[in-house]
C-alpha positions as CSV (number, residue, x, y, z in Angstrom):
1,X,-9.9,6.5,-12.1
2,X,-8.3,2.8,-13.5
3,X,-5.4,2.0,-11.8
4,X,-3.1,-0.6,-12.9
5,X,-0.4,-2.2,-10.4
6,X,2.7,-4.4,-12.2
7,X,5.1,-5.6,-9.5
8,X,7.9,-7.8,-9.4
9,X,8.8,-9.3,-5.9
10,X,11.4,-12.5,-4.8
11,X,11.1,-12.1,-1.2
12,X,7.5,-10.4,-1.1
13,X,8.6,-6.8,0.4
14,X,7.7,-5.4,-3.6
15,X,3.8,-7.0,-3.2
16,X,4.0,-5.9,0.2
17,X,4.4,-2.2,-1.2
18,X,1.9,-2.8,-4.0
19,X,-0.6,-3.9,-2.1
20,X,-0.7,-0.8,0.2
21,X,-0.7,0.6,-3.1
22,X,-3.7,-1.2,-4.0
23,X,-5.5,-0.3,-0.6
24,X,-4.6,3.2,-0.5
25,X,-6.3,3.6,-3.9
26,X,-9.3,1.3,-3.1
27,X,-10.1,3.9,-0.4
28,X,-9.9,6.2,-3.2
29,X,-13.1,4.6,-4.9
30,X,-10.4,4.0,-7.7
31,X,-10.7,0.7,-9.5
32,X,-7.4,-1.2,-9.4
33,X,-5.8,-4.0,-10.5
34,X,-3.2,-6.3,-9.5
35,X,-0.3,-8.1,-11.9
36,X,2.7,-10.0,-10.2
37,X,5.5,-10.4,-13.0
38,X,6.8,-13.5,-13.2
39,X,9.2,-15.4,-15.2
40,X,7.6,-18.3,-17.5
41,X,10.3,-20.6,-15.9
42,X,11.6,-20.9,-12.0
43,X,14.7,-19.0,-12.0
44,X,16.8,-18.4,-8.6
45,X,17.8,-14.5,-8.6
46,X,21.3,-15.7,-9.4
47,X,19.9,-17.4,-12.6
48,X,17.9,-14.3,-13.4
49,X,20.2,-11.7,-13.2
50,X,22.1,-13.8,-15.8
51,X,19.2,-13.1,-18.3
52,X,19.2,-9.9,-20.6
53,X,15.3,-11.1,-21.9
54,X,13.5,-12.8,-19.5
55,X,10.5,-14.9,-20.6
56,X,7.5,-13.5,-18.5
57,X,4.2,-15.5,-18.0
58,X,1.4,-13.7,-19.8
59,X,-0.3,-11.0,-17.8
60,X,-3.6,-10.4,-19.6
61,X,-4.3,-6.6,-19.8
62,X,-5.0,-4.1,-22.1
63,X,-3.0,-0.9,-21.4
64,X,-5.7,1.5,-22.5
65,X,-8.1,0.8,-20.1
66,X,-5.7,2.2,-17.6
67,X,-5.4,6.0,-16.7
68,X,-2.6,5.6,-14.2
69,X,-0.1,2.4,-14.0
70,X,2.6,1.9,-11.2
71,X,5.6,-0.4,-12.0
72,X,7.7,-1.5,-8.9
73,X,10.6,-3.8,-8.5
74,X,13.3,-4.6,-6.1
75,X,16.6,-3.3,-7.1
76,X,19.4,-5.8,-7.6
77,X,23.1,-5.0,-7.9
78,X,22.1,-1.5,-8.7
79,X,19.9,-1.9,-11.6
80,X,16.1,-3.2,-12.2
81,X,15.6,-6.8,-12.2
82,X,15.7,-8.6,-15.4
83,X,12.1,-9.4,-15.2
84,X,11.0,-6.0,-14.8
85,X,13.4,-4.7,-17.6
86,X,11.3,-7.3,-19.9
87,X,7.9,-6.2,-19.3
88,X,9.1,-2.4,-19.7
89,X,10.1,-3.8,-23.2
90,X,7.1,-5.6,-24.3
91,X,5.0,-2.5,-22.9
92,X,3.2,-1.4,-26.3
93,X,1.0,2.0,-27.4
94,X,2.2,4.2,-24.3
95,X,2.1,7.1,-25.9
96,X,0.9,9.4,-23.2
97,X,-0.1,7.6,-20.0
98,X,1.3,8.0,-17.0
99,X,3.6,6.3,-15.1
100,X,4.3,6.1,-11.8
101,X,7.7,3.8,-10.7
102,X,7.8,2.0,-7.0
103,X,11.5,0.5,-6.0
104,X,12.4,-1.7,-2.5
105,X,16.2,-2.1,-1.7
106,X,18.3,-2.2,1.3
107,X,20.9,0.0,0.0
108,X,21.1,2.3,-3.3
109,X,19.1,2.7,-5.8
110,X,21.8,3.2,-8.8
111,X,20.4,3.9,-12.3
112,X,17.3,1.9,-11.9
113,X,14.8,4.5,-12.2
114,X,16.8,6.3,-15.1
115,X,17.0,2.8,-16.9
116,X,13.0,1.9,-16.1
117,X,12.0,5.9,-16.8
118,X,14.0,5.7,-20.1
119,X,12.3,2.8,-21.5
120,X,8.8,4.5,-20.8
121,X,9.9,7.4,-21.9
122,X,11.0,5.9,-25.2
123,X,7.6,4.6,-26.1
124,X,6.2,8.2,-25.5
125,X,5.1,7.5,-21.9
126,X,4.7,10.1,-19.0
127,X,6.8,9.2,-15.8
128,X,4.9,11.4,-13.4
129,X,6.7,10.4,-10.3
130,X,9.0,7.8,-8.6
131,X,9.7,6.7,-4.8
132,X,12.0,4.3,-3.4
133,X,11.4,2.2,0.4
134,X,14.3,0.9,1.8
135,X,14.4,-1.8,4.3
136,X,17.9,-3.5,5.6
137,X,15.3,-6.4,6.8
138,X,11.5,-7.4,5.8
139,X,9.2,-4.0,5.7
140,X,7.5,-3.2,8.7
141,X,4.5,-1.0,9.1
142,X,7.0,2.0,9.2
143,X,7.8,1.5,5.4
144,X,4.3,0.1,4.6
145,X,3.1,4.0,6.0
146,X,5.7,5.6,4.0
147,X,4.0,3.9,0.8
148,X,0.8,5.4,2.1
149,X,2.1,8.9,2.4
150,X,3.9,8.7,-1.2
151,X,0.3,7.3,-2.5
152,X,-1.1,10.5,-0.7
153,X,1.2,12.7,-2.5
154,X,0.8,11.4,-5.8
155,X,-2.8,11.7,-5.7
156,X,-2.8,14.8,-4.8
157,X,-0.9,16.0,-7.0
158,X,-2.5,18.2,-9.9
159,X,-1.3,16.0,-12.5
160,X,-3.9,13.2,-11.8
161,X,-7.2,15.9,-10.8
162,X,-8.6,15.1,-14.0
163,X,-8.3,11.2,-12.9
164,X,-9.9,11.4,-10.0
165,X,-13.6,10.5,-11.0
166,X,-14.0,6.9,-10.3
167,X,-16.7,6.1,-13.2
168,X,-14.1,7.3,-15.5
């Protein structure tokens, strides 16, 4: 199984979560990759969450070669951050992979996955599952666990059997 991880993160609790991502995966025998989203210019979150399209530095990967692809973000005011609302956007020939959305927040969660899930769902993608960790502070190995267990359950599930062979 390919794996591809896209994350967003300002504070580092989103790479936190992706990277247990990553690890609980690895011990899968699954070969995964890595993407931090960033814009193409330093922005402060109050300058970004002025932007509608955020210019994103170039992330060099071929959406094909992927079998399963999370997509995480914090949640800010409510919603998905600008920068992660522009990569859904420039997210091309998604026609049937799967998706699975990650969120970190410190309160609700509003529309974000409904906005994110929509955009996928637009371009013919398959959002097979979604989890949220909530933190008021920096995650702790409480939260980083709760990732795991999420992992756990998604792999585990019967949509992604026919994934599981690593030389695939």
């Amino acid at each position: 199984m390919r794996i591809a991880i896209f994350f967003h993160s300002k504070t580092g609790n989103t790479e936190k979560v992706a990277g247990r991502i990553k690890a609980f995966f690895d011990s899968k025998k699954a070969l995964v990759e890595l993407y931090r989203l960033e814009p193409a210019k330093d922005l402060s979150p109050r300058e970004l969450e002025k932007q509608v399209q955020v210019d994103l530095k170039k992330v060099p990967f071929v959406l094909s070669d992927y079998d399963l692809i999370f997509i995480g973000g914090p949640v800010w005011g409510m919603q998905p951050t600008p920068v992660v609302i522009s990569f859904l956007k420039t997210i091309e020939k998604a026609e049937g992979k799967k998706f699975v959305l990650f969120l970190t927040c410190h309160g609700f969660t509003g529309s974000t996955t409904k906005k994110m899930s929509s955009i996928l769902v637009a371009k013919g993608a398959v959002v097979v599952d979604f989890f949220t960790i909530k933190s008021l502070f920096s995650l702790g190995e409480k939260h980083l666990k709760k990732a795991a267990e999420l992992c756990e359950k998604i792999y585990s599930q019967k949509i992604l059997r026919g994934l599981k062979d690593p030389q695939s």
